[in-house]
C-alpha positions in Angstrom: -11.8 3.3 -10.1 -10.5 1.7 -13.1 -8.0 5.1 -14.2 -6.2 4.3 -10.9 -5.5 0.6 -10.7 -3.0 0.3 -13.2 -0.6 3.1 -12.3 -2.0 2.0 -8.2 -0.8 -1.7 -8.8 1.8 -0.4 -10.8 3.3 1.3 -8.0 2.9 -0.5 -5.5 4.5 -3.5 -7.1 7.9 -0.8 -7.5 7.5 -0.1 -3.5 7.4 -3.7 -2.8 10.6 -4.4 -4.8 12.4 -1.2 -3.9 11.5 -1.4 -0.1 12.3 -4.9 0.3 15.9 -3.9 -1.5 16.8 -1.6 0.4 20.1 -2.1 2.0 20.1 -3.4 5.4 23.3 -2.0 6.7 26.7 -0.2 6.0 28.2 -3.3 5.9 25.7 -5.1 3.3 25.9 -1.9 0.8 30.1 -2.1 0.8 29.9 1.6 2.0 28.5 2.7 -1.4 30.4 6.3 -1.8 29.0 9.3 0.1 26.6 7.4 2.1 28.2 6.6 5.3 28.6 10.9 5.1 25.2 11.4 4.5 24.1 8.7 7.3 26.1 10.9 9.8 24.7 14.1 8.9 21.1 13.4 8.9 21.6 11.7 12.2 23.7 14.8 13.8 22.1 17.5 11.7 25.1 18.7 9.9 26.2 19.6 6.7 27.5 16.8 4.6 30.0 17.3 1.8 31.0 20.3 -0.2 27.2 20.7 -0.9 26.0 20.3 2.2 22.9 19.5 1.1 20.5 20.9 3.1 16.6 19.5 2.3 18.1 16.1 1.9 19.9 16.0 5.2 16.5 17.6 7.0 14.2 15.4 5.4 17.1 12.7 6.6 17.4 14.0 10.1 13.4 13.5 10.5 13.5 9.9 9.3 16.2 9.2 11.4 14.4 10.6 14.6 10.9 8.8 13.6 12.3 5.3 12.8 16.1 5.3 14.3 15.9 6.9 17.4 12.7 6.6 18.4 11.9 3.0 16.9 15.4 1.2 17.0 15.5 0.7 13.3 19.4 0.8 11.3 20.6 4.1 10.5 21.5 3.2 6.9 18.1 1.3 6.5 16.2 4.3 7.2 18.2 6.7 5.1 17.9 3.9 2.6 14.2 3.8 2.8 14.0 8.0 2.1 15.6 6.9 -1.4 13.2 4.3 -2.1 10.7 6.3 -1.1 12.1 8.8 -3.7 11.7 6.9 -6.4 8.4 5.5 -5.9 7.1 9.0 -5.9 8.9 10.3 -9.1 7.9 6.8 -10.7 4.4 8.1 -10.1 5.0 11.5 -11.3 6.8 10.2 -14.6 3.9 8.0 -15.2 1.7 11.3 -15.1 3.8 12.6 -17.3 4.0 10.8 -19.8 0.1 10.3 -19.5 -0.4 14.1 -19.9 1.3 13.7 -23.6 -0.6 10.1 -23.9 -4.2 9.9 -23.3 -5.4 7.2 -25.4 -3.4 4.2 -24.2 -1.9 3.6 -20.8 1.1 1.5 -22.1 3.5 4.2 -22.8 3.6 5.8 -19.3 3.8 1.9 -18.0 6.8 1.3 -19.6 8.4 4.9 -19.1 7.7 4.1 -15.5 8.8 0.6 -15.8 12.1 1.7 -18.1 12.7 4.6 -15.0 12.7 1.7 -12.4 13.9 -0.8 -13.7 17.3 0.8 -14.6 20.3 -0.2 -13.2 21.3 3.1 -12.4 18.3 3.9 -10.5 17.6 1.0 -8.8 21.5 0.8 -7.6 20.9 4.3 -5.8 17.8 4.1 -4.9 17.9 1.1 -2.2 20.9 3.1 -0.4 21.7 6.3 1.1 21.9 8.6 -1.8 21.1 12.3 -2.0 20.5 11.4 -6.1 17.1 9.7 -5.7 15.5 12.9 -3.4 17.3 15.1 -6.7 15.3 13.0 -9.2 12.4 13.4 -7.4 11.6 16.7 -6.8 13.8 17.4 -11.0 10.5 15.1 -12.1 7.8 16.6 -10.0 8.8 20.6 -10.9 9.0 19.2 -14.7 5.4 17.2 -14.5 3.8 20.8 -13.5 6.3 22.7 -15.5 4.8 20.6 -18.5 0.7 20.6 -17.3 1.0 24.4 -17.3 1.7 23.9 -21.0 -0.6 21.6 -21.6 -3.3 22.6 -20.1 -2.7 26.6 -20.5 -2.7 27.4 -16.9 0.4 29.2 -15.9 -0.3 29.6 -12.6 1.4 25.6 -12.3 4.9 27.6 -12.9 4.6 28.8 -9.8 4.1 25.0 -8.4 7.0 24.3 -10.8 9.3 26.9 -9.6 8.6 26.1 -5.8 9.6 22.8 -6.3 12.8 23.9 -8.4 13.2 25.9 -5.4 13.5 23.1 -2.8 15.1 20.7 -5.8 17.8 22.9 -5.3 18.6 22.3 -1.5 18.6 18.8 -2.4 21.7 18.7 -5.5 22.7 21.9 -7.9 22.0 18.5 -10.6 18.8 19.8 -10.6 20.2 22.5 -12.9 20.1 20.2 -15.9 16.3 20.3 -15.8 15.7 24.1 -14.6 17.6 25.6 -17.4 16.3 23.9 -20.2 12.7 24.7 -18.4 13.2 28.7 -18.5 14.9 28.6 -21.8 11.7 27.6 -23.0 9.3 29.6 -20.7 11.5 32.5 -22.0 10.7 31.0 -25.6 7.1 30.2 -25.6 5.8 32.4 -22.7 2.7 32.0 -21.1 -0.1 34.4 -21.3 
């Protein structure tokens, strides 16, 4: 009980200040870049951008039927909620991350959680519609497994790790700053 109630209360205190963030409207967010775009195509089902950006808009386009259409709520809101949603997850995954390098104390994965959430960069993404968020997500989940299957000398996580590099990729070719530094090394120091 006690190994999950400080990255639980942890997290859930991030939810409550990321979900209560989150940008009511187009209007309230001064149409904050792409967004309006990405709004559209998750509630058409079409590409948006150059990118079109395929997992993002799908995982979009099902938010939008649940909550939008089906439960009135504000386009932008919900879209906006997906991105908070975002971050509260890799928030939870960088905390296991840094826990896999840091068993003795808890701090250090507090405040690399805290640091990750607390940013200005993040946070300003993160309570709008941004395809960024969903991008840092699934970049920290592939590296957490990437990592444990070093750690913990079972290399049947790169498969995990590459599946989720795999769907990261359908989300924002950004992701490419974490995969190539992650098979440079697997190339390096392979697994047996």
């Amino acid at each position: 009980m006690s190994s999950i109630l400080i990255p639980g209360t942890l997290l859930t205190l991030i939810s409550v200040v990321y979900l209560f963030g989150v940008a009511p409207d187009m209007t309230w967010m001064g149409l904050a870049g792409d967004s309006p775009d990405y709004v559209t195509s998750s509630m058409l089902f079409e590409k948006a951008g150059l990118g079109g950006y395929p997992l993002f808009i799908t995982i979009g386009w099902i938010f939008e039927q649940i909550l939008h259409y089906n439960l009135g709520f504000n386009p932008y809101w919900t879209l906006g909620l997906v991105s908070a949603i975002s971050t509260v997850i890799a928030c939870g995954y960088i905390y296991a991350t840094v826990r896999l390098f840091s068993t003795e104390s808890k701090l250090p994965a507090v405040l690399g959680t805290l640091a990750f959430a607390g940013s200005l960069l993040v946070w300003s993404q993160s309570v709008i519609p941004e395809v960024y968020t969903m991008t840092a997500m699934f970049m920290v989940v592939a590296v957490y497994y990437f990592m444990k299957a070093y750690k913990q000398d079972r290399p049947k996580l790169l498969f995990v790790s590459s599946i989720v590099f795999g769907f990261s990729l359908g989300t924002h070719p950004l992701v490419m700053f974490a995969i190539l530094p992650c098979l440079f090394y697997l190339f390096k120091e392979p697994l047996k």
